[in-house]
C-alpha positions as CSV (number, residue, x, y, z in Angstrom):
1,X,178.1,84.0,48.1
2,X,180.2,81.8,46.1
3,X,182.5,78.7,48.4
4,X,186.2,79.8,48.8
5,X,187.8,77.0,46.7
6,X,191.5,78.8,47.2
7,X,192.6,80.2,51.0
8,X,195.5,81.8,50.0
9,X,198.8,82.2,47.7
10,X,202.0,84.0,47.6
11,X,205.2,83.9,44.9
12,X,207.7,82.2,45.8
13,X,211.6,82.9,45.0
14,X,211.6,80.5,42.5
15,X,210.7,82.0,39.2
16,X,207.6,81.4,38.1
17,X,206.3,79.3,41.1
18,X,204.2,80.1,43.8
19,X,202.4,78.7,47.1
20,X,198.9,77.8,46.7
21,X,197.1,76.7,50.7
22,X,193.7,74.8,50.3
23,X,192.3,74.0,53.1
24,X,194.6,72.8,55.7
25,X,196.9,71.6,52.8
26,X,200.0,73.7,51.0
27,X,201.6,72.9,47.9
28,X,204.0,74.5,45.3
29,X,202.9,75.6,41.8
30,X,204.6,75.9,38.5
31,X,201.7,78.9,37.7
32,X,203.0,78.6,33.8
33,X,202.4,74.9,33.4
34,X,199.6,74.6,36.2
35,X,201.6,71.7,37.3
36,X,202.4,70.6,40.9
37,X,206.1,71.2,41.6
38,X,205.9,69.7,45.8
39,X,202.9,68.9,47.6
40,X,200.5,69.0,48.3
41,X,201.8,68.2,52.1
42,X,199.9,69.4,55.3
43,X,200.5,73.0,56.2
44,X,201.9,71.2,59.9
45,X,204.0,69.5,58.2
46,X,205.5,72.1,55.7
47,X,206.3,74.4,58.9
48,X,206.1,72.0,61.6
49,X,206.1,74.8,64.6
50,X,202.7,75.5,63.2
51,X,200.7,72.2,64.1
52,X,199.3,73.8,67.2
53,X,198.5,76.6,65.7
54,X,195.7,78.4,63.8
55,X,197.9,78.1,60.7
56,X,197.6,74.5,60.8
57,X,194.2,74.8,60.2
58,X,193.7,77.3,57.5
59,X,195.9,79.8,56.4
60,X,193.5,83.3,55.3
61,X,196.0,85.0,53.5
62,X,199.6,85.2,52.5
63,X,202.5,87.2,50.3
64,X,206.3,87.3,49.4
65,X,208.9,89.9,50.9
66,X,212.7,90.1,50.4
67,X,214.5,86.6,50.0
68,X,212.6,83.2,51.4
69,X,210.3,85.2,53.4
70,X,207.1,85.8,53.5
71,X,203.8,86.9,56.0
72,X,200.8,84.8,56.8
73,X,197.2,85.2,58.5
74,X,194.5,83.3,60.0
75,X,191.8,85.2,61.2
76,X,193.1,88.2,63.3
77,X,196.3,86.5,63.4
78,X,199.7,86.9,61.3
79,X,203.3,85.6,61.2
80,X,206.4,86.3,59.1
81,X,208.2,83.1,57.9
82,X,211.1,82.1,56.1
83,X,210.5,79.3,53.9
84,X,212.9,77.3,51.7
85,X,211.6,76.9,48.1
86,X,213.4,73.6,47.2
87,X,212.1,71.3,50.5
88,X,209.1,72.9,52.1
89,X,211.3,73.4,55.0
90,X,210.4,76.4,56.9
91,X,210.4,78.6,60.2
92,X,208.4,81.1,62.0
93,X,209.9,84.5,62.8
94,X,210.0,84.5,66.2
95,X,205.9,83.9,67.0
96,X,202.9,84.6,65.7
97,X,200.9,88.2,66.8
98,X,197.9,89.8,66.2
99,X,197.6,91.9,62.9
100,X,197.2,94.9,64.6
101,X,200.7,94.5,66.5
102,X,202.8,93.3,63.1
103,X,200.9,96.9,61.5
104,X,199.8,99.0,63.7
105,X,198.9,101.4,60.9
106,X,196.3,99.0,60.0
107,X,194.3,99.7,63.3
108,X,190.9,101.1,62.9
109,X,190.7,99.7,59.5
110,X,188.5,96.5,58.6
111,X,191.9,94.8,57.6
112,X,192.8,94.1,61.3
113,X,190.1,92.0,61.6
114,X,191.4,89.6,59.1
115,X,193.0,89.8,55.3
116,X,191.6,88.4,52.5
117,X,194.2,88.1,49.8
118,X,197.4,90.3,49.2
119,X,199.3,90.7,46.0
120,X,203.2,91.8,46.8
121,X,203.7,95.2,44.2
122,X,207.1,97.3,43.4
123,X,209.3,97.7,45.9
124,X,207.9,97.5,49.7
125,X,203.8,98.1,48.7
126,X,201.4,95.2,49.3
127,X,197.9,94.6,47.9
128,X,195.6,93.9,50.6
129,X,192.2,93.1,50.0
130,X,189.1,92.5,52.5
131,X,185.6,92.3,51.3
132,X,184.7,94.8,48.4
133,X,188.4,97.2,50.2
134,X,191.6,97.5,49.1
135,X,194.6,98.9,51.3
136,X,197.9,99.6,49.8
137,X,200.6,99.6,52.3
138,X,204.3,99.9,52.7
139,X,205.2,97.3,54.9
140,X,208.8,98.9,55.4
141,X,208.4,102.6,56.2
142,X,205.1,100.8,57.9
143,X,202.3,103.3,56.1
144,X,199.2,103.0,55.0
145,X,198.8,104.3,51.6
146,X,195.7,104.1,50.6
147,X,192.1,102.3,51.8
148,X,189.2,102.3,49.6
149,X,186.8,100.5,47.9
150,X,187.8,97.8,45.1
151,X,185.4,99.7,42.5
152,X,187.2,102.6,42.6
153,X,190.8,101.7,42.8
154,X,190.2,98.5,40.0
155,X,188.1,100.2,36.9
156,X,188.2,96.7,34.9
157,X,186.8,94.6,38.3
158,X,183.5,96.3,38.1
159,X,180.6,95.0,37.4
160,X,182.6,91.4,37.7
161,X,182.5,88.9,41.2
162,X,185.9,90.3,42.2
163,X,183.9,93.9,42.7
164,X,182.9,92.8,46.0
165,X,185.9,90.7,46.9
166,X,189.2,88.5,46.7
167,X,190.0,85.3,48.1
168,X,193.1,84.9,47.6
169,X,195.9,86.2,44.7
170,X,199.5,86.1,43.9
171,X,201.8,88.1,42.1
172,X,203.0,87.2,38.8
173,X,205.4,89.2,36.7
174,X,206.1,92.8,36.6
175,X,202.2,94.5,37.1
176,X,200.1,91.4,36.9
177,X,198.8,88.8,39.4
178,X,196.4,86.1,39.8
179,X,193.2,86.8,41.8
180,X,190.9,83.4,42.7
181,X,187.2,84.4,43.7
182,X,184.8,81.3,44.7
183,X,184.7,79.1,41.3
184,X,186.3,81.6,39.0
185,X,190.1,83.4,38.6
186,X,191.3,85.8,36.4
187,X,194.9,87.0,35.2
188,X,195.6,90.9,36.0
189,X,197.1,93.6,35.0
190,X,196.9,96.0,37.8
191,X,197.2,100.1,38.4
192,X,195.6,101.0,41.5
193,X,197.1,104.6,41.2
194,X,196.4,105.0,37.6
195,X,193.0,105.9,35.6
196,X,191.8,102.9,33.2
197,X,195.5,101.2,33.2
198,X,194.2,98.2,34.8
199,X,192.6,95.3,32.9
200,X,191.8,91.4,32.7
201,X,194.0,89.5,30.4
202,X,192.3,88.4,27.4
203,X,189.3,89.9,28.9
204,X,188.3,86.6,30.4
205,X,187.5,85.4,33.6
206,X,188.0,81.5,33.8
207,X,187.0,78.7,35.9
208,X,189.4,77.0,38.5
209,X,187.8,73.9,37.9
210,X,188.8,74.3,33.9
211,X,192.1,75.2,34.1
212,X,193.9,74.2,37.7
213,X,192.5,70.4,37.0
214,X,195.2,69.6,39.7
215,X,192.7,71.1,42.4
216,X,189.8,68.5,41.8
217,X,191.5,65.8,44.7
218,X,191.8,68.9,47.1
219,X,188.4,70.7,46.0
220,X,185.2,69.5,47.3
221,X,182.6,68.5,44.8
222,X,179.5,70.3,46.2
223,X,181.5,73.3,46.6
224,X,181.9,73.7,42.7
């Protein structure tokens, strides 16, 4: 199995930035330039009612919602925040709770036991990804869509390392998102509900290393 180099991601408010968590650190990306726009600071310190928290140490999973809010996990855990894109100022709304409490609809399922990466789609449907599944869900009329394996749902992820998994992604603009898997990431076009609409960008699957050059103080060398 390859290392995890990136925990987690989610869009932020500001155009064209997101979050990006390594490790126990968070910091803000410009995802056009691949330039640091804050950060990286630690996740305590970023939303400082998390230091005793399992947030402060890792953060699994995350992804955008309406305005300067947005959900996070840590193992079975999650927590909705509201964040403020300009300070890395934030708050936790009200506490954290297992995931099976903030979606019950998720019971039963392997997501409860922990989420791997989400990508925010159109209106109130979220990506959620854990191992080689995929869950779409509807985090306002609180349904579960649809649970099945990546293979089937994403036609141009076969046969590639993000067949059998996700560790973290982001949404971008309109249908596409960044997924991160191990060493490598890939831009995406994606159409869970829709035969053969789904692709890679360029057709290319790049390495984090290459192209996210800012990583290489946060990144580990023997984990490359």
């Amino acid at each position: 199995m390859p290392s995890r180099l990136i925990d987690a991601a989610f869009r932020s408010s500001k155009t064209g930035q997101c979050y990006m968590f390594v490790k126990e650190n968070c910091l803000v990306l410009d995802y056009n330039s691949k330039e640091i726009a804050e950060g990286p600071t630690h996740i305590s310190q970023w939303i400082p009612i998390l230091a005793k928290t399992a947030f402060a140490k890792v953060i699994d999973c995350a992804f955008d919602t309406e305005g300067n809010e947005a959900f996070i996990f840590s193992g079975k855990l999650c927590a909705k925040i509201n964040y403020t894109p300009d300070s890395l100022k934030a708050k936790i709304i009200p506490s954290s709770v297992p995931i099976n409490v903030m979606f019950p609809y998720l019971t039963e399922t392997p997501f409860e036991d922990g989420i791997d990466a989400a990508i925010r789609s159109r209106w109130n449907q979220v990506i959620l990804f854990r191992g080689d599944k995929y869950a779409i869900i509807d985090y306002k009329t609180e349904q579960l869509i649809v649970h099945q394996s990546i293979a089937h749902g994403f036609g141009s992820l076969v046969g590639t390392v993000f067949e059998h998994g996700i560790d973290a992604a982001f949404s971008m603009y309109g249908d596409e998102a960044c997924i991160f898997k191990g060493k490598y990431y890939a831009r995406i076009r994606y159409a869970p509900f829709r035969d053969d609409s789904d692709y890679i960008s360029n057709s290319r699957i790049k390495l984090i290393k290459k192209d996210w050059t800012f990583l290489d103080e946060l990144l580990e060398e023997d984990e490359i």
